[in-house]
C-alpha positions, -999 to 999 in steps of 0.1 A, spaced: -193 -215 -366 -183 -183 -346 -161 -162 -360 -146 -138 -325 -130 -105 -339 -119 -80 -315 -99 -50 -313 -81 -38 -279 -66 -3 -270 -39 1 -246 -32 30 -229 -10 56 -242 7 64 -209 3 60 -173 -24 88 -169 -42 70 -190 -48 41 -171 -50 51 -135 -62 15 -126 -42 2 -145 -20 -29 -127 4 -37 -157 17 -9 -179 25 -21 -216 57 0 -226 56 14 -262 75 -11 -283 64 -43 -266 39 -49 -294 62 -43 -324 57 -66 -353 24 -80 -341 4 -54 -362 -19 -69 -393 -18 -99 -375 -53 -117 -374 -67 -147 -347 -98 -160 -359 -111 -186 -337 -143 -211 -351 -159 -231 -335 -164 -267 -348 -198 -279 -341 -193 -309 -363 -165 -324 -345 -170 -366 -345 -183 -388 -323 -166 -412 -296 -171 -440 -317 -158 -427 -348 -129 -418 -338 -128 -456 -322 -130 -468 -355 -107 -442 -373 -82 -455 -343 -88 -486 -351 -88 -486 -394 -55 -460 -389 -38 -489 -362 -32 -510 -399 -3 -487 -404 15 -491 -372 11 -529 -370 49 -530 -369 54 -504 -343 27 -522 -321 46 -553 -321 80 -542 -317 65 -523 -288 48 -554 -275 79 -577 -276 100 -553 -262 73 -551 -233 73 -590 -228 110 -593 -228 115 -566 -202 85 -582 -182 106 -616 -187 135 -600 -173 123 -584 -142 103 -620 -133 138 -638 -137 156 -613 -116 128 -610 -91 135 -650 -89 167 -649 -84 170 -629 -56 143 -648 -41 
């Protein structure tokens, strides 16, 4: 894992920072003090066929949804072929 910490200055004023493109006005930052990012990096993450089979073992649950979803697809299907035969 890497752990990034980094601290940033701004400018105080517009002498400061001749090169400067975009000047932060004092105030735009207010309230974001003690906060802390840390970003990691997951080197362990899982494989493509582990999370197949997670998908797969998890799918149980939604077994209901699945075919609600699918007879609602073959009905519509159904439909459209009957109208598309109709105006045929």
């Amino acid at each position: 894992m890497a752990d990034i910490n980094q601290t940033v200055e701004f400018p105080t004023s517009e002498e400061d920072c001749i090169e400067c493109d975009i000047i932060i006005e004092d105030g735009a930052f207010d309230g974001f003090e003690g906060k802390t990012i840390n970003i990691t990096e997951n080197s362990g993450s899982q494989g493509d066929v582990q999370a197949g089979i997670e998908f797969i073992y998890h799918m149980r649950e939604h077994i209901v949804d699945v075919t609600v979803a699918t007879a609602y697809l073959l009905v519509v299907y159904a439909i459209y072929m009957w109208i598309k035969k109709k105006l045929s």
